[in-house]
C-alpha positions as CSV (number, residue, x, y, z in Angstrom):
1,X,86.4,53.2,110.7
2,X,88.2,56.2,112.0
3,X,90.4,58.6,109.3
4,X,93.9,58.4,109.4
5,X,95.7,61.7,111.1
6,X,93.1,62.2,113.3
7,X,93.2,61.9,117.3
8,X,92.4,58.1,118.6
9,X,90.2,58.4,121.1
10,X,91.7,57.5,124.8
11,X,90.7,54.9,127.1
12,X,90.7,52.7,130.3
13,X,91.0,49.0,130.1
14,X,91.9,46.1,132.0
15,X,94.4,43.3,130.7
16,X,95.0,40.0,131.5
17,X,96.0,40.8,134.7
18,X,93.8,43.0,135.7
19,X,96.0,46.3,135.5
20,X,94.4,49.3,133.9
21,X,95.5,50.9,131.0
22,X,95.1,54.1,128.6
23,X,96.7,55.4,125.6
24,X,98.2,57.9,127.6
25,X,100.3,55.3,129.1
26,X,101.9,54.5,126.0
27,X,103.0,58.4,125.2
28,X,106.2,58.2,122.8
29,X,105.4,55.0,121.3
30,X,103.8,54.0,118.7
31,X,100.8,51.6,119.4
32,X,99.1,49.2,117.2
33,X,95.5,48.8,118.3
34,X,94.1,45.6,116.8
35,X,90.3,44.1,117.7
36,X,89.6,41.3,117.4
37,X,86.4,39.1,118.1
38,X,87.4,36.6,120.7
39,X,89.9,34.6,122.3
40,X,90.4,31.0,121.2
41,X,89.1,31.3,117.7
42,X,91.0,30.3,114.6
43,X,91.5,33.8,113.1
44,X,92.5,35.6,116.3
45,X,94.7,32.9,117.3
46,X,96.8,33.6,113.9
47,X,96.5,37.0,114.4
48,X,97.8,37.0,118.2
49,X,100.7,34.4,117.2
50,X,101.6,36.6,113.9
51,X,102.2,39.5,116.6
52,X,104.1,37.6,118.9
53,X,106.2,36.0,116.4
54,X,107.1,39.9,115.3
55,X,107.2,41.6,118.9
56,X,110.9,42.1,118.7
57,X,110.2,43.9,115.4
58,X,107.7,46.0,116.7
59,X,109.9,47.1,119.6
60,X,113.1,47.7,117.4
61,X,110.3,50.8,116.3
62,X,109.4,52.0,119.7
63,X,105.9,50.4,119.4
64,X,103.6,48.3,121.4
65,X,101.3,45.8,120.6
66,X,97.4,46.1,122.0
67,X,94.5,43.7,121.4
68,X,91.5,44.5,122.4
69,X,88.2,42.0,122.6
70,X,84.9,42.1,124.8
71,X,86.2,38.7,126.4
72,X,87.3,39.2,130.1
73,X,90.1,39.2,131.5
74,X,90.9,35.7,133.0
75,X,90.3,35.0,129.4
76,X,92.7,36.8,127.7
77,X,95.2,35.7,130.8
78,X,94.3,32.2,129.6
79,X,94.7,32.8,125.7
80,X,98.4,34.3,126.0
81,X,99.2,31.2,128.5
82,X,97.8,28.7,126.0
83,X,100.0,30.6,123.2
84,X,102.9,32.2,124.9
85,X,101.7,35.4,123.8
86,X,104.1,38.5,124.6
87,X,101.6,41.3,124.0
88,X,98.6,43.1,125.9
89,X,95.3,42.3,125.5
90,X,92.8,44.7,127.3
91,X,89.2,43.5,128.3
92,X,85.8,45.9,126.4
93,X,83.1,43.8,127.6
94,X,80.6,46.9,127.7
95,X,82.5,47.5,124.0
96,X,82.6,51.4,124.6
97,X,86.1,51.1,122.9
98,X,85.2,49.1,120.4
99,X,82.4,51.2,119.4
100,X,84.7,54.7,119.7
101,X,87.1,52.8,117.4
102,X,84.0,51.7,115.1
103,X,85.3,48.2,115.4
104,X,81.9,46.7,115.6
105,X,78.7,46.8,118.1
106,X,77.0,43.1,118.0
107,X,80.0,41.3,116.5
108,X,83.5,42.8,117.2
109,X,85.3,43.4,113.5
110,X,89.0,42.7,113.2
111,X,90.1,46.5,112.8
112,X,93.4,47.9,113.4
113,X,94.8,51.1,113.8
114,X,98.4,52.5,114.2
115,X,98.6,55.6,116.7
116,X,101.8,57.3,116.6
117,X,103.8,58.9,119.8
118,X,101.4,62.1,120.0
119,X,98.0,59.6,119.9
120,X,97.5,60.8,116.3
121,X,96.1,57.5,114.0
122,X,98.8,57.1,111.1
123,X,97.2,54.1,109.1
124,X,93.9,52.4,109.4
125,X,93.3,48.8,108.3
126,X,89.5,47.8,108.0
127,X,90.7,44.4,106.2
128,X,92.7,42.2,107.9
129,X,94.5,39.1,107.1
130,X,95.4,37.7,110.3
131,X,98.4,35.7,109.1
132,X,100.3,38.8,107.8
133,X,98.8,41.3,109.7
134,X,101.9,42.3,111.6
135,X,104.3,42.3,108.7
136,X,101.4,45.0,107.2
137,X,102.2,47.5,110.1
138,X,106.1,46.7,110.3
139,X,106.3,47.5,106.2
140,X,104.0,50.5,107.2
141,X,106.7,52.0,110.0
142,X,109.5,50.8,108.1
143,X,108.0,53.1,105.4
144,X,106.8,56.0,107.7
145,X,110.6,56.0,109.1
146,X,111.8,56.2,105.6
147,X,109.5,59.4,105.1
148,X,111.7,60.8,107.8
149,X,108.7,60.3,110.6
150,X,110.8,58.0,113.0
């Protein structure tokens, strides 16, 4: 697990469609950076549908939404057809990412981080309940916001 306030480490992705992407692309946003294990599966379904159900939340704080898994991307374009999804999900099949972010090496963990607009990680969650996940990080902006950070 990386500390909180330290710098998340960048990176270059592919999502569903295959269009590259870093953290730099997302400069003055926040970014919640979730892993998760793979596409299709009980708890990452939840977790995907918790954040789609709350994207307009997210966005009323400036902040995106990122999944990332080692499953490819035809698969994650698949998973967000299945489910409607509204949020990015970016391809690690090497896991290089996933291992900067200590999110797992064998077996991909289901760690999040929130990355404020200067790349700086704000909260880390090494437990995760998929089905409340998102309301987590909104109560954790809403209260970051109320410390005047927003």
């Amino acid at each position: 697990m990386l500390r909180e306030k330290t710098k998340a480490p960048d990176f270059n992705l592919m999502d569903q469609n295959n269009k590259s992407h870093s953290l730099k692309d997302f400069k003055d946003k926040w970014v919640v950076i979730y892993f998760y294990p793979r596409d299709n599966s009980p708890g990452c379904t939840t977790e995907a549908k918790n954040f789609r159900d709350n994207v307009a939340k997210f966005k009323n704080y400036n902040s995106e939404i990122i999944g990332i898994s080692p499953d490819p991307p035809v698969s994650h374009k698949q998973f967000i057809d299945k489910f409607n999804l509204s949020i990015t999900l970016l391809s690690d099949p090497g896991k290089d990412v996933i291992r900067k972010y200590h999110a797992g090496g064998i077996i991909t963990k289901r760690i999040s981080y929130l990355v404020d607009q200067d790349g700086i990680i704000q909260k880390a969650y090494p437990a995760v309940n998929p089905a409340r996940h998102a309301e987590e990080i909104l109560s954790d902006l809403e209260d970051l916001r109320n410390q005047q950070y927003l």
